[in-house]
Every structure is written in structure tokens, then in C-alpha cells.
ROMIMI-586436 format. One record per residue (C-alpha): residue number from 1; residue in one letter; x, y, z. Coordinates in nm, 3 decimals. Layout:
N
(atom NUM 'A' (X Y Z)),
...
// end
This chain:
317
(atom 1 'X' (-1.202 1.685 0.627)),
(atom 2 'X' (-1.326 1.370 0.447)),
(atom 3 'X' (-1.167 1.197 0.162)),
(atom 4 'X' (-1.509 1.282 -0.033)),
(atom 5 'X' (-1.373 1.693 -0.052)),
(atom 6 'X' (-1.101 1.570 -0.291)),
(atom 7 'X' (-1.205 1.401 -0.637)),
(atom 8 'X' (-1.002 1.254 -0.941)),
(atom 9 'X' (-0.865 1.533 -1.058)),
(atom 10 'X' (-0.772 1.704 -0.770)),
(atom 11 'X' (-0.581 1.416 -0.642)),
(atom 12 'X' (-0.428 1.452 -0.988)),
(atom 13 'X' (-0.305 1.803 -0.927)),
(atom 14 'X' (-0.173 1.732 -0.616)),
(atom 15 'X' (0.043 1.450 -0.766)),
(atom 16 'X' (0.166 1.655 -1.018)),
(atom 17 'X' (0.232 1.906 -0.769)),
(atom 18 'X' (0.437 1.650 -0.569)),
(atom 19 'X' (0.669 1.610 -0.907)),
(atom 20 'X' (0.710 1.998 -0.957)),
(atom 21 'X' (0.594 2.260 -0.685)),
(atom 22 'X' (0.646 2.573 -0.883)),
(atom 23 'X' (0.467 2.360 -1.253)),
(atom 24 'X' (0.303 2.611 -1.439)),
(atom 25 'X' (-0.067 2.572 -1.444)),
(atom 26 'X' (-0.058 2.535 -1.832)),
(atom 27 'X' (0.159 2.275 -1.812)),
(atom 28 'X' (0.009 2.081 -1.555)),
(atom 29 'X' (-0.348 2.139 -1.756)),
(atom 30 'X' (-0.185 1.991 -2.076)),
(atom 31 'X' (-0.039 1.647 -1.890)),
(atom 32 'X' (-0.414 1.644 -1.719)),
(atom 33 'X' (-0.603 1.722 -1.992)),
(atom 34 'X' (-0.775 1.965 -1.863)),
(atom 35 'X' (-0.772 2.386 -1.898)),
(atom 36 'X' (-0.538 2.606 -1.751)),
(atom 37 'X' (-0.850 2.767 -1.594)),
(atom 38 'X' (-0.955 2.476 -1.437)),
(atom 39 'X' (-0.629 2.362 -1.285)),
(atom 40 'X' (-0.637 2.713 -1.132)),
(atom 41 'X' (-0.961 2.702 -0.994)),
(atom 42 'X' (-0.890 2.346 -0.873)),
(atom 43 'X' (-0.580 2.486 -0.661)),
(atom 44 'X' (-0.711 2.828 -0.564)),
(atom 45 'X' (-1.050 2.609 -0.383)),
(atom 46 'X' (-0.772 2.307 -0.214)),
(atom 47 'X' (-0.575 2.590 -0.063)),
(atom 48 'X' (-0.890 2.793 0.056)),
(atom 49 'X' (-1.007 2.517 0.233)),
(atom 50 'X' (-0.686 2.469 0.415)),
(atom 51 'X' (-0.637 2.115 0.180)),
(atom 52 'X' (-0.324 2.216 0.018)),
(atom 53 'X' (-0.017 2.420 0.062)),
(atom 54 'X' (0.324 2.428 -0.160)),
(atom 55 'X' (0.594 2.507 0.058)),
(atom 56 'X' (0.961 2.619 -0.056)),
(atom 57 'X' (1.226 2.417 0.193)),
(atom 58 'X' (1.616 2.483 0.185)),
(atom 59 'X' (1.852 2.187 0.265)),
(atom 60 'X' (1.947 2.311 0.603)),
(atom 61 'X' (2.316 2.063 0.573)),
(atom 62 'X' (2.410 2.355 0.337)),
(atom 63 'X' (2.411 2.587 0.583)),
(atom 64 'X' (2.611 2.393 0.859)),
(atom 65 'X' (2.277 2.317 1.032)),
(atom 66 'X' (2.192 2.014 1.251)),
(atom 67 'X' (1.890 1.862 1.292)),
(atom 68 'X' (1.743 1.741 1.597)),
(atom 69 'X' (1.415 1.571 1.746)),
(atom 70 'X' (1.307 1.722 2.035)),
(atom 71 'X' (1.046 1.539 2.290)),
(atom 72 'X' (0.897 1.760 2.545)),
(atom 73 'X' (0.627 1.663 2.847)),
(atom 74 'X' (0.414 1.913 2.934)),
(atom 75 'X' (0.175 2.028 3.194)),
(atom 76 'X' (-0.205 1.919 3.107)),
(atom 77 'X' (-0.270 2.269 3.049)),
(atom 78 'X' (0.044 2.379 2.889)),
(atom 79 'X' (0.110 2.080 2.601)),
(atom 80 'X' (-0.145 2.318 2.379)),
(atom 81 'X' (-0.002 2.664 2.413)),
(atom 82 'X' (0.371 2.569 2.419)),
(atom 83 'X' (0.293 2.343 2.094)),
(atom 84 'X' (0.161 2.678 1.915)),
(atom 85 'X' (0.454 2.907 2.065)),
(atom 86 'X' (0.708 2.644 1.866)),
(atom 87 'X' (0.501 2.620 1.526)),
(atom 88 'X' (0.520 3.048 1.496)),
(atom 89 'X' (0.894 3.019 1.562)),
(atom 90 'X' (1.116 2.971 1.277)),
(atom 91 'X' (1.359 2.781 1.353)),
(atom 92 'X' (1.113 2.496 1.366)),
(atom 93 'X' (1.021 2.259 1.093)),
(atom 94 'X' (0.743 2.038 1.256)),
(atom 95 'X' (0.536 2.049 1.561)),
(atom 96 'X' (0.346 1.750 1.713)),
(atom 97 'X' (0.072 1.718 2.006)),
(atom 98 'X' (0.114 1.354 2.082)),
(atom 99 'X' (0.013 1.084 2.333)),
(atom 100 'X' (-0.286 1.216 2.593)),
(atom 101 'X' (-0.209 1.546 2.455)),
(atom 102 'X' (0.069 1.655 2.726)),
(atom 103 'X' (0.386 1.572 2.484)),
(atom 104 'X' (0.478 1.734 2.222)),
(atom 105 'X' (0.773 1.646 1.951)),
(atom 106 'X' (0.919 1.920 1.708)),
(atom 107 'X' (1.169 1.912 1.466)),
(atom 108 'X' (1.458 2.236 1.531)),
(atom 109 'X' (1.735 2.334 1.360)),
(atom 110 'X' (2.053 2.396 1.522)),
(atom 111 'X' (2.304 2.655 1.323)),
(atom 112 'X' (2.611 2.435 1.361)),
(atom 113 'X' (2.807 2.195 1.541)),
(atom 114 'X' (2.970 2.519 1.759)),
(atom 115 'X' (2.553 2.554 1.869)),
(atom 116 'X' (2.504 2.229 2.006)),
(atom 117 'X' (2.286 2.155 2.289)),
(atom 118 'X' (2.348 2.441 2.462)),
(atom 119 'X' (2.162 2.690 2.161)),
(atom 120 'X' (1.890 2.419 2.114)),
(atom 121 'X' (1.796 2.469 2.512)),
(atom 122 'X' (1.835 2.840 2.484)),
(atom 123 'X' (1.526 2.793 2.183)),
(atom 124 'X' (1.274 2.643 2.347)),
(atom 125 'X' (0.988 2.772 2.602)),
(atom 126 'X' (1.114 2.901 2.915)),
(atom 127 'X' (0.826 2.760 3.106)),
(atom 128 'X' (0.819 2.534 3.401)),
(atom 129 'X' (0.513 2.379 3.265)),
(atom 130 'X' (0.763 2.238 3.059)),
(atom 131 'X' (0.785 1.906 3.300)),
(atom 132 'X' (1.113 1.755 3.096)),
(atom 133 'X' (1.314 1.736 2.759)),
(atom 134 'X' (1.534 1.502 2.557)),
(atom 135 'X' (1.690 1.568 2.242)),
(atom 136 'X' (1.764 1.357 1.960)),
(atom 137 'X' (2.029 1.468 1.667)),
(atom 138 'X' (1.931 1.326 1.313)),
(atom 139 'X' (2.210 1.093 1.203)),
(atom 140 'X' (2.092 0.944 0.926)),
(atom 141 'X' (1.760 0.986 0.719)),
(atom 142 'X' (1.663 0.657 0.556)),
(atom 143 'X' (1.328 0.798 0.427)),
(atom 144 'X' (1.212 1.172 0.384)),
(atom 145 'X' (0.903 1.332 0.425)),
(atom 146 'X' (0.687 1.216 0.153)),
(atom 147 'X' (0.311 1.205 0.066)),
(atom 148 'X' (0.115 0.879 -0.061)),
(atom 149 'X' (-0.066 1.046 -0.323)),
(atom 150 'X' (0.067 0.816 -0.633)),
(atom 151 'X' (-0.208 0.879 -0.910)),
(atom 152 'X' (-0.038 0.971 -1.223)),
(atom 153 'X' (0.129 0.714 -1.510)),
(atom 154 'X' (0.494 0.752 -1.537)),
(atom 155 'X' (0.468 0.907 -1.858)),
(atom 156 'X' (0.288 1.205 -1.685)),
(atom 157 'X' (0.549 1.190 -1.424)),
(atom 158 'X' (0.837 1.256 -1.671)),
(atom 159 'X' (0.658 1.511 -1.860)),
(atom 160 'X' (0.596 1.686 -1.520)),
(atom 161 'X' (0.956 1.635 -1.341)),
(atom 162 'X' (1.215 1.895 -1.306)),
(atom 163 'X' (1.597 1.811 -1.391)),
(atom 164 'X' (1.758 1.647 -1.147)),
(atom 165 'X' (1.974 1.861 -0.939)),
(atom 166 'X' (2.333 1.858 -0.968)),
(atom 167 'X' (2.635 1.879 -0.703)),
(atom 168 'X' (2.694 2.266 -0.761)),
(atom 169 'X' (2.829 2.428 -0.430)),
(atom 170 'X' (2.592 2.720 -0.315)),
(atom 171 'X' (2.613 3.009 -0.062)),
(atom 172 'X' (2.320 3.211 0.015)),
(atom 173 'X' (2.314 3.595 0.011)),
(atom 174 'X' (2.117 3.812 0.228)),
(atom 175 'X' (1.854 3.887 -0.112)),
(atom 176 'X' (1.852 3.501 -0.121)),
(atom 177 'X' (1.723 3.464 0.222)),
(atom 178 'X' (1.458 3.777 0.213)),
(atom 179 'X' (1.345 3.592 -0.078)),
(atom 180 'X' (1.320 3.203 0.042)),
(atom 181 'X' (1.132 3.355 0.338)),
(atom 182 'X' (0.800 3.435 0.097)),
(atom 183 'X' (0.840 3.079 -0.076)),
(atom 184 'X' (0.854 2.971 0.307)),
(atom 185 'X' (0.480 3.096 0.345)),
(atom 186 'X' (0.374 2.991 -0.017)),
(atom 187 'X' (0.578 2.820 -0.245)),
(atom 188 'X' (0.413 2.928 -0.566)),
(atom 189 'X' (0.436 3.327 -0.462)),
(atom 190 'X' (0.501 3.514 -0.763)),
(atom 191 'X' (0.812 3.634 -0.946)),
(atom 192 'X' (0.658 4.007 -0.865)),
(atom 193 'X' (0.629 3.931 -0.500)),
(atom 194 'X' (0.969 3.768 -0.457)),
(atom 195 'X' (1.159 4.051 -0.627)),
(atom 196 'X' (1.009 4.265 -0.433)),
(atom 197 'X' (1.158 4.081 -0.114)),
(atom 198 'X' (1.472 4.082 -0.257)),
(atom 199 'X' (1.481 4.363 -0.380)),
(atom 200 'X' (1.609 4.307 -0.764)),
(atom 201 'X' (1.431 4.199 -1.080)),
(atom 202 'X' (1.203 3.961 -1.107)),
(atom 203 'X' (1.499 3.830 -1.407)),
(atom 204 'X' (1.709 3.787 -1.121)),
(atom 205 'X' (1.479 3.617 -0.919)),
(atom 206 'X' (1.367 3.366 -1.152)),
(atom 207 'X' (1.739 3.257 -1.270)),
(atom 208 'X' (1.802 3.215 -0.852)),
(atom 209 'X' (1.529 2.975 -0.786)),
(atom 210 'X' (1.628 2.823 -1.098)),
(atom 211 'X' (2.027 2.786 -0.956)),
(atom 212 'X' (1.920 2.689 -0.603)),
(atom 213 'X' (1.682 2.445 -0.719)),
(atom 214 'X' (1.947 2.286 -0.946)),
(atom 215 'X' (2.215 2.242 -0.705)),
(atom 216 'X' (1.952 2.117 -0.447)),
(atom 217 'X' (1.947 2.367 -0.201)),
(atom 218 'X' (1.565 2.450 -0.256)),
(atom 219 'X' (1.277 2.238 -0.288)),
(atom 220 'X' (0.866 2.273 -0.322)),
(atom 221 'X' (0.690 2.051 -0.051)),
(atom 222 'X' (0.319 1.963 -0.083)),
(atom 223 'X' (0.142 2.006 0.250)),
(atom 224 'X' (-0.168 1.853 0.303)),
(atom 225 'X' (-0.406 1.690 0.559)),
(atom 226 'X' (-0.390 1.305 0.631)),
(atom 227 'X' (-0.737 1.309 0.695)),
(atom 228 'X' (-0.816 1.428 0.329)),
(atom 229 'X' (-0.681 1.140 0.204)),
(atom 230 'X' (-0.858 0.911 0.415)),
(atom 231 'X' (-0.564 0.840 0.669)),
(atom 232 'X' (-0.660 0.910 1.015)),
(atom 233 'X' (-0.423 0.718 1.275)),
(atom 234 'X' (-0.073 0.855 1.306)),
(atom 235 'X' (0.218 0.805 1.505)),
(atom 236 'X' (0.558 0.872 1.624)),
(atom 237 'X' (0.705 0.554 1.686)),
(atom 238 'X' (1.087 0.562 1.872)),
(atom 239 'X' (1.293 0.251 1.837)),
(atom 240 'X' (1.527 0.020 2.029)),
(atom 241 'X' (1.756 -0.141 1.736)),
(atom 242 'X' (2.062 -0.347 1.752)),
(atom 243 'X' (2.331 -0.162 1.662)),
(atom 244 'X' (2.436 -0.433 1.384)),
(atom 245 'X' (2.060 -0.443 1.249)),
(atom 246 'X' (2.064 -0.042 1.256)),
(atom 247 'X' (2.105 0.008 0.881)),
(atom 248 'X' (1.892 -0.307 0.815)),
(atom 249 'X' (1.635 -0.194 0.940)),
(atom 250 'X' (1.581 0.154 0.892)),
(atom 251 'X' (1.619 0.083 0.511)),
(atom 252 'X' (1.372 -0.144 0.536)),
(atom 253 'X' (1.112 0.137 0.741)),
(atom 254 'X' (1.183 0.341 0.439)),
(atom 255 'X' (1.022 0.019 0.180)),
(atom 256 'X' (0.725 0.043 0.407)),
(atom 257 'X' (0.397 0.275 0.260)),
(atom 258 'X' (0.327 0.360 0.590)),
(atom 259 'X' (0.624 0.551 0.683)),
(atom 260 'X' (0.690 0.932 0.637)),
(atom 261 'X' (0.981 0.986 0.776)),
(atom 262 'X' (1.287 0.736 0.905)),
(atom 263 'X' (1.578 0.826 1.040)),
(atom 264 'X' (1.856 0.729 1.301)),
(atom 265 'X' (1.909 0.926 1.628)),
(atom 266 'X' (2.111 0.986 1.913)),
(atom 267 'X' (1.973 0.897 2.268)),
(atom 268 'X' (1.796 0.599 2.425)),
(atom 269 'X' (1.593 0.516 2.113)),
(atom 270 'X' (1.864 0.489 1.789)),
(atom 271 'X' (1.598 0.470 1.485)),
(atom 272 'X' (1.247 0.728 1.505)),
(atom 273 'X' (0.999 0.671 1.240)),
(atom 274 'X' (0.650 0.853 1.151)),
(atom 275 'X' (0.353 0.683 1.016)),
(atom 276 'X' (0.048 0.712 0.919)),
(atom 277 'X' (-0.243 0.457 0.855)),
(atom 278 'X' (-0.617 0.447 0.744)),
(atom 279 'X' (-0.745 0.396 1.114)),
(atom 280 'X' (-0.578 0.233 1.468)),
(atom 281 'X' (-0.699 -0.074 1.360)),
(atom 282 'X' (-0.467 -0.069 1.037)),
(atom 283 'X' (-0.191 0.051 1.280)),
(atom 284 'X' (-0.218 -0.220 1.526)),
(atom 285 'X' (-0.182 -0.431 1.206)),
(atom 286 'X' (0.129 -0.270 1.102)),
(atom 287 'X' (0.318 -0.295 1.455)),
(atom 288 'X' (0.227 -0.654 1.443)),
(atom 289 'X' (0.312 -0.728 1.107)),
(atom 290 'X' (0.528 -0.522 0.946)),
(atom 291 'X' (0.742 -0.376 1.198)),
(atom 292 'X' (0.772 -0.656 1.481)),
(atom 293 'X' (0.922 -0.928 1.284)),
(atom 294 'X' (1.194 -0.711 1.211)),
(atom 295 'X' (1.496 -0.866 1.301)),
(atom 296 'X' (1.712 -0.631 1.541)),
(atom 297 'X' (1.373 -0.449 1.686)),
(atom 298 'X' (1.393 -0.481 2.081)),
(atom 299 'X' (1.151 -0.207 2.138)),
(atom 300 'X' (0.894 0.019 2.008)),
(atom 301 'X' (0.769 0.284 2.194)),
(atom 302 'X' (0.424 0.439 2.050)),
(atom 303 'X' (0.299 0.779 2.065)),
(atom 304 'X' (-0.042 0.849 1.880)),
(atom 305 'X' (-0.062 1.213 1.707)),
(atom 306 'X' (-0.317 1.361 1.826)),
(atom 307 'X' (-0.277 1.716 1.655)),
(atom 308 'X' (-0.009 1.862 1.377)),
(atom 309 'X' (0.048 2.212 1.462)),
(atom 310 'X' (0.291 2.223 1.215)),
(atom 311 'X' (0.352 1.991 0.952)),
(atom 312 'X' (0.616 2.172 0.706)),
(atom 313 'X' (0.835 2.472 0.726)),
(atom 314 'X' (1.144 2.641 0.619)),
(atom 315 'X' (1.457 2.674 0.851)),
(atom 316 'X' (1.631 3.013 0.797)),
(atom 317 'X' (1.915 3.178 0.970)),
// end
């Protein structure tokens, strides 16, 4: 899909979605300037055509969970299906084809520090078409997944953005759970639809998302297409940094436009980073310019996306 299928205002409404998942239409229409209507309309045609998707995300740390990086090589024939087996599974966040389409890297959830390796091997494909696998735990993220959608003034921005969360401890209760599994799948479902998971009011269920929210635990993610925007080279890139320049350098990944996601690791490679530029040309550029002259880098290992199977999801227990 072609940059051309999104206009003005619909990069506007994804922006404004990007402040405030669950923003009422109205609202959104009034910062715009537009109708509620039209807003409606606007989102109802971006998420038919597969554009855009709000999805509701728990912060796994809250529930003892660790997160890990898993590479897999594949089989020719095998990288595809195995790929698709780990997107429909829910203990995974992300799924990536990458390279000449035989390896694959997913992000998976491990329940707690008791789990370790051990339950992360027991959740992937029993397969030997699975050829080998290394793991990487998250130590550190300098930069989170984020979009580059940036279209609105700051004033809008305010008028859009929730209240920052607090530091309020949470637990989560079976109803909780039932629930956060439909904002999982769509992140705007309605107060109806998520009582009737939980099974209470939709009172109830409205003051919840409002608590979890709050303290943190739950937030809206806006998933949509690189290739929408106009991007269409990404990469996984796996790093080789000096333990002293660690820090250094990952906070500096995180300055960069081109970077989704930064974060230090365990294993061979110590800092993993995902980008994503216009074309490979543009991404030649950035290895060359932006990332090799930083100081600590002794190597960068490369692997093209070739396909996102899955690009956002919601770990539950």
C-alpha cells in the first residue's frame, strides 16, 4: 500500500490516535476540525483496508514477565509456516521473516525468572525444520516501539493527551484479563463488548481501564504499515558494543528517527535495534552515517525484513 491511500487528515487521525488510543471521536473531530462523522468514517475505511489497528498492550514487568528476542533459522520451506504458527500464539508480541526469508525473529514473553530458558524452549515449534535458536533477554530498552507519524502542533497534542500515569501498584484479576484479551484484538472495542468479557458492568469496566491506564499497566498502540507511510526498507540490526560505550550508545540509537525499537541484550550481540527507512538506499546511508561513527560499535550484523507477520500484540498469562 502506497503512501497516496493516506491523505492529510488521515495522517492527522492517526497522530492523534498515537497521543490517545481509546480518544473519543468527538474529541478528536473538535482538535481536527472536522465532524465526528467524518473522523468515524476516516477510521472505519484505514482499518478496513488493513491501514490501521489500535491495540491495547499490558506492561508485561508487572506481571513478573521477561522479555526475550528470539532468532530462529529455518528450513527454506519451513521459515513461512513456523513464522505464522508464532504470530497466532499468544505469548508472542512480534514476529519477523528476515534475511532470504529462512530466519525469523519474535519477541516472547517468559512468565518469570523461575521460567527461564527452559519454558521459552518448551514455547516454540517442535519442528526439526527448525535448523537452530539463540535467545536474547531484554536488559534494557533505550527506545520503545514508536511510529514516525508527527503531524499535529503541540497545542493539539496537549488537548489530545491523557494524564500521565502515576506509580500506583496493580494486580490483575481474572475479569481483568478476560477483558484486556478483547482490547488485545481491538483496542477501541466497546464498553458493551468488554463487560460482556468480564462479565460486570460496563461502569465497572470503564473505571478499570481508567485505573490500569493510570498506573501504567495498559496502553493503546497504533499499528500500521511502513509501507503506507512511504517507508519500505527495514531491518533488524544486532550489535557488537563495548561494554563501556554500551549506554552511550544505545541512548544515542534511541535520538535517531530511524529507530523503532533499542534495547540491550544478552548473548553474542549486547545492543539490537529495529529500523526502518524510505528505501535500501536511505539505509545504506544510515549504516554509514549515522550508526558507524559511533564510537564503541565493533560490529553490525544486518538482517533485512522481508515480511511482519506480526507487528503488535498483547502478552497475557
Amino acid at each position: 500500500m502506497s503512501s497516496g491511500s493516506m491523505d492529510a487528515l488521515d495522517l492527522a487521525l492517526v497522530h492523534a490516535l498515537q497521543v490517545d488510543g481509546r480518544a473519543p471521536f468527538n474529541g478528536i473531530g473538535e482538535v481536527l476540525g472536522v465532524s465526528e462523522h467524518t473522523i468515524a468514517r476516516r477510521y472505519r475505511r484505514l482499518r478496513a483496508q488493513g491501514l490501521l489497528r489500535i491495540v491495547g498492550t499490558l506492561d508485561g514487568t508487572l506481571l513478573g514477565h521477561t522479555s526475550w528476542a528470539v532468532r530462529l533459522v529455518c528450513t527454506p520451506d519451513a521459515a513461512g509456516p513456523v513464522a505464522e504458527a508464532l504470530a497466532r500464539r499468544d505469548d508472542t508480541v512480534w514476529v519477523r521473516l528476515l534475511s532470504g526469508g529462512t530466519e525469523i525473529v519474535c519477541g516472547v514473553h517468559a512468565g518469570g525468572e523461575e521460567d527461564g530458558d527452559a519454558l521459552l524452549l518448551k514455547k516454540l515449534p517442535r519442528t526439526p525444520r527448525v535448523v537452530s535458536m539463540t535467545a536474547h533477554a531484554t536488559l534494557h530498552m533505550y527506545a520503545g516501539w514508536r511510529s514516525r507519524i508527527a503531524v499535529l502542533s503541540e497545542e493539539q497534542v496537549a488537548r489530545l493527551s491523557p494524564a500521565p500515569p502515576s506509580t500506583t501498584e496493580v494486580s490483575f484479576s481474572e475479569q481483568d484479563l478476560a477483558m484486556l484479551r478483547v482490547l488485545a484484538q481491538d483496542g477501541r472495542a466497546g464498553y458493551g463488548d468488554l463487560a460482556a468479557a468480564g462479565r460486570c458492568s460496563q461502569s465497572t469496566v470503564r473505571r478499570r481501564v481508567e485505573q490500569l491506564r493510570g498506573a501504567g499497566a495498559l496502553r493503546f498502540d497504533v499499528e500500521i504499515p511502513p509501507r503506507a507511510l512511504g517507508y519500505r526498507a527495514e531491518a533488524w540490526l544486532w550489535m557488537k558494543v563495548r561494554p563501556a560505550r554500551l549506554a552511550e550508545v544505545g541512548a544515542a540509537l534511541a535520538e535517531h528517527p530511524e529507530v523503532d525499537v533499542a534495547a540491550a541484550i544478552t548473548g553474542p550481540s549486547n545492543l539490537m535495534a529495529g529500523v526502518t527507512c524510505r528505501d535500501t538506499q536511505d539505509l545504506y546511508r544510515y549504516l554509514t552515517e549515522r550508526v558507524a561513527p559511533l564510537d564503541g560499535v565493533r560490529e553490525v550484523e544486518t538482517s533485512p525484513v522481508i515480511r511482519t507477520v506480526k507487528r503488535v500484540g498483547a502478552v497475557l498469562p
